[in-house]
C-alpha angles and dihedrals in degrees: 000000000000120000122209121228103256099045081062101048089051089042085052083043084053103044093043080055094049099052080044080057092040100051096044089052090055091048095046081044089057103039088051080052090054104036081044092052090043099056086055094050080058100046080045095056086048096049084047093052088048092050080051089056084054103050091049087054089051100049087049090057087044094046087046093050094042079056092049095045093044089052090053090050088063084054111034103090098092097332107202114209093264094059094046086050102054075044083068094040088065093045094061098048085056090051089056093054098051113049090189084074120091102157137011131187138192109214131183118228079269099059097247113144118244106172125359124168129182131216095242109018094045112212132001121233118244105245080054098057116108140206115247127234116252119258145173094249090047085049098051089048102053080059082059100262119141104227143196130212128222108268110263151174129199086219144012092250096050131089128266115271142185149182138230114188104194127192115248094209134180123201090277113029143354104278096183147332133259103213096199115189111205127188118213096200090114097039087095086064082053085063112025092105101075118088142167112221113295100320099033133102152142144254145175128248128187129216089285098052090261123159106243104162127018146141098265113049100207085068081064105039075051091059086219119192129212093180087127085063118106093230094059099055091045083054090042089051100034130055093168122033122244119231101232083045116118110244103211142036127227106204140122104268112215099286078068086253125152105239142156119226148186134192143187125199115223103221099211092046103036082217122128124222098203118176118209124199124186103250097218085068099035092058104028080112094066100037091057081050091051100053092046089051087048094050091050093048092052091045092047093051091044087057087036089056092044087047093050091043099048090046091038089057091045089057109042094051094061076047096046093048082048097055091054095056083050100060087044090059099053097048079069112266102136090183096081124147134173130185116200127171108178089121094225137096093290100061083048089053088050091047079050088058104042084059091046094052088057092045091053094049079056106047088046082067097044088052096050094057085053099048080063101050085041087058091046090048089044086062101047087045084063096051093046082048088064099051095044088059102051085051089052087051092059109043078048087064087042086049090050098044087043080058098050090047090054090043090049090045084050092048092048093042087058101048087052107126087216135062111277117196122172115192133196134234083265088051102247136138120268107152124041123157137191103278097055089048087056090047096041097033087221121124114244086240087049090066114018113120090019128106112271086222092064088057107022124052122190121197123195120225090258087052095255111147109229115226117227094243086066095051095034114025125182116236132158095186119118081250106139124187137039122355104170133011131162140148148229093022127161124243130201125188136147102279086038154053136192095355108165118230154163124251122201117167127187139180130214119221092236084058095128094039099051103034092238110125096179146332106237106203110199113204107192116217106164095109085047091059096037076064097048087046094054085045092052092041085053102052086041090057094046085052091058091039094057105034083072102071091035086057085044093050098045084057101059089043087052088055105043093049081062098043113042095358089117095048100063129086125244097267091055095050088058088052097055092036088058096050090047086051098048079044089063095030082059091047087050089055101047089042080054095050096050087046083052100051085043080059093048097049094039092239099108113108117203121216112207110205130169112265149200100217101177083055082057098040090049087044094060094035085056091046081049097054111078084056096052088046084058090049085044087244121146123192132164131191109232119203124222123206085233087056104118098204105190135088153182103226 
């Protein structure tokens, strides 16, 4: 819902009004609270004079009966009747003295009564003296303790008593008790003299909330009790009166009229001296500075409205005339034009729209030079539409044909006998097809993005374990061709173990351009040299298996060379040195064969030794000879004085 202006400059009027109101109200809230705690500071002073009053009246009972109790030391001994007499005597000037007494009475620690004279009827013969009954206050007293009773009266009609027991003590011990009656018919004239203004006054309370002293005597012969009233259970709970503790009580006192009160508890007593005020009186002060607080606030709202009303209307109608010139404006009429001088900030606003009108006329041109050149660049944008999408036709054919030949590399790749791993420029795996898969027993997803080295491990034949950055090293360089080969390696995955292959490793020249380090292409052989072992093995076993009859053989021509050697004839001896020849020529060539297979293993150690190799050369030309004599060839080693005849073989 939209607000006019000048609806929100008399709702700011009001609410500054309103917090005016507000704050006042606080204010007035606060000063009641203090004239209020401050007539109870005052009704407090005057409980607490007339608790003085009371004390006072206390400590000269006390200071009467110490007299009286130091007088009956000086007798007590063995005291005769005339000196109990003359005792009574002197109790009864006391009691003349003080109107509150009305009985007093000597007793021993037992209770039994040794003096007791009444008001009225004097002293009390002996054989009608009594023993007491035993009570807290007469116990606390023989330990030397000074105690009150409760406030009493033997009938409804009667007046209030009490009774003080106090110690009689010589230097040592409690010798006896003054039970000392006292009537409080006369304790309202003690306070009477404190007032409250006209309607205010005091009065006593014992421990129970009764009545013991008031203005009107027939409150205290009723033995009323106020004990329901707030103030008595404050002065019940609380001997000593907190800080943060209110110091006065607003209620309705028993005559069901609205007062404010303070109190103040005597300790040794146990009595309350509490002071009512009607509150009428007590706070017509405040009540006249209310009404005159009220009046200027009503006074100051009603200027403050007529203010508001009479601003509220000077400036709305510069904003009104503006507004006008406004809805002018937007039926069209760009020739709009308001004067305003009211030399504030609304006659800056309508120079600002004045401005803003020309600015507009002229952006409307502008704009319609532009509408043009927009409409000649809306039609070059289609025909480079066109074109653009006959580009992006085409690089979508390129696109599609790029894909079939991926798909055809993949397929390919797949369909590759030997194991085929592409790796990127982080070094990890990108390409792994399925023969790989079936060498290495991972799953192309196990392994691809992780680093060949954590899955593949390639041994050389010395055991050396060959690091990934050998096998497939990262270059960015426009290097194209092999980058790594070698054979016989052994490789170690997790479905096998010591499987010999072949590594070839190649980089392309877009290397850097396209994330691909290098394609790693595995040729297993170990087939292949599970084949050339069982050939070598082969050859190795044939060797062993013949060198036994040659050995054989070589015996027996040893023996019979021992044995009928001299009794054969010169042919006979050829025959046998030639087979003794081709013996030895046989042994050379299996010798050879194992040395061979050795070779092949690498297991053969080769012993280099210093040696006479023309020994050697005349040696073989002398075992070929008997077979060139059978082909009618002759040949003969002739030495040379350069001939260096020794070697290291």
């Amino acid at each position: 819902m939209k607000l006019k202006i000048r609806t929100k400059l008399l709702a700011g009027f009001l609410l500054v009004i309103i917090i005016t109101a507000v704050v006042q109200y606080i204010t007035l809230e606060n000063l009641i609270q203090s004239l209020t705690q401050k007539t109870g500071q005052i009704l407090e002073e005057k409980a607490s004079n007339g608790l003085s009053l009371l004390q006072t009246f206390n400590a000269q009972n006390r200071l009467q009966l110490l007299k009286l109790s130091e007088s009956f030391i000086e007798i007590s001994t063995e005291p005769t009747s005339s000196e109990l007499d003359e005792f009574s005597k002197r109790i009864e000037d006391i009691m003349s003295l003080n109107s509150y007494l009305d009985r007093i009475s000597i007793l021993n620690l037992n209770g039994k009564e040794l003096v007791r004279v009444d008001r009225y009827s004097k002293s009390t013969p002996y054989s009608d003296l009594n023993y007491l009954i035993p009570t807290n206050e007469f116990t606390e007293a023989t330990e030397g303790t000074t105690a009150y009773s409760k406030v009493y009266s033997i009938s409804k009609s009667e007046t209030p008593q009490f009774d003080m027991y106090f110690p009689i003590q010589t230097a040592t011990k409690t010798i006896g008790v003054i039970k000392a009656q006292f009537s409080l018919e006369s304790l309202w004239d003690l306070i009477a003299e404190i007032k409250a203004g006209t309607s205010g006054f005091a009065y006593v309370i014992d421990d129970e909330g009764r009545i013991i002293a008031y203005p009107n005597p027939e409150v205290v012969q009723r033995a009323t009790l106020i004990n329901t009233l707030p103030i008595f259970t404050h002065l019940s709970n609380n001997t000593q009166k907190d800080d943060d503790q209110s110091n006065y009580f607003l209620y309705s006192n028993k005559d069901d009229q609205p007062v404010i009160a303070s109190g103040v508890k005597t300790n040794e007593l146990n009595w309350s001296v509490i002071v009512e005020q009607n509150q009428e009186e007590a706070l017509s002060q405040i009540n006249r500075q209310v009404t005159v607080i009220y009046t200027t606030v009503a006074i100051t709202v009603l200027l403050l409205s007529i203010i508001a009303l009479a601003f509220s209307n000077n400036i709305t109608a510069s904003i009104r005339k503006l507004r006008e010139a406004v809805h002018t404006f937007k039926e069209g009429d760009l020739s709009t034009h308001v004067t305003i001088s009211s030399g504030d900030e609304v006659e800056d606003l309508a120079d600002a729209f004045n401005r803003m009108v020309h600015l507009i006329a002229e952006k409307i041109i502008l704009l319609e030079n532009q509408k043009k050149q927009l409409e000649h660049d809306a039609i070059t944008l289609v025909q480079n539409d066109k074109t653009l999408h006959a580009v992006n036709e085409k690089l979508e054919a390129e696109r599609t044909a790029l894909v079939a030949e991926r798909n055809k590399f993949l397929v390919t790749i797949q369909g590759i006998n030997d194991a085929v791993i592409a790796v990127d420029l982080s070094g990890n795996i990108t390409i792994f097809n399925g023969a790989a898969e079936r060498l290495t027993g991972y799953l192309g997803d196990e392994i691809i993005n992780h680093k060949m080295d954590q899955y593949i491990t390639l041994t050389s034949s010395t055991g050396e374990i060959i690091p990934q950055d050998k096998y497939a090293p990262i270059r960015t360089d426009d290097f194209e061709g092999t980058v790594f080969i070698e054979k016989s390696l052994s490789l170690t995955t997790k479905s096998r173990d010591n499987a010999f292959v072949d590594v070839t490793s190649a980089k392309i020249s877009e290397s850097s351009t396209s994330n691909l380090a290098c394609i790693i292409t595995i040729h297993d052989v170990t087939e292949e040299r599970q084949l050339q072992e069982m050939q070598l093995d082969f050859v190795s076993m044939a060797a062993h298996e013949l060198r036994t009859p040659l050995t054989s053989i070589r015996g027996y021509l040893e023996m019979l060379k021992e044995t009928v050697w001299k009794k054969l004839d010169d042919d006979d001896k050829s025959f046998i040195s030639r087979i003794e020849i081709s013996t030895q020529q046989l042994n050379g060539l299996m010798e050879n064969l194992l040395s061979a297979s050795r070779i092949e293993k690498g297991i053969y150690a080769l012993q280099k030794q210093p040696t006479n190799w023309l020994d050697n050369v005349e040696q073989a030309v002398e075992n070929a000879k008997p077979l060139a004599n059978e082909k009618k060839i002759e040949y003969r080693v002739e030495k040379t004085q350069k001939t260096n005849s020794t070697c290291l073989c």
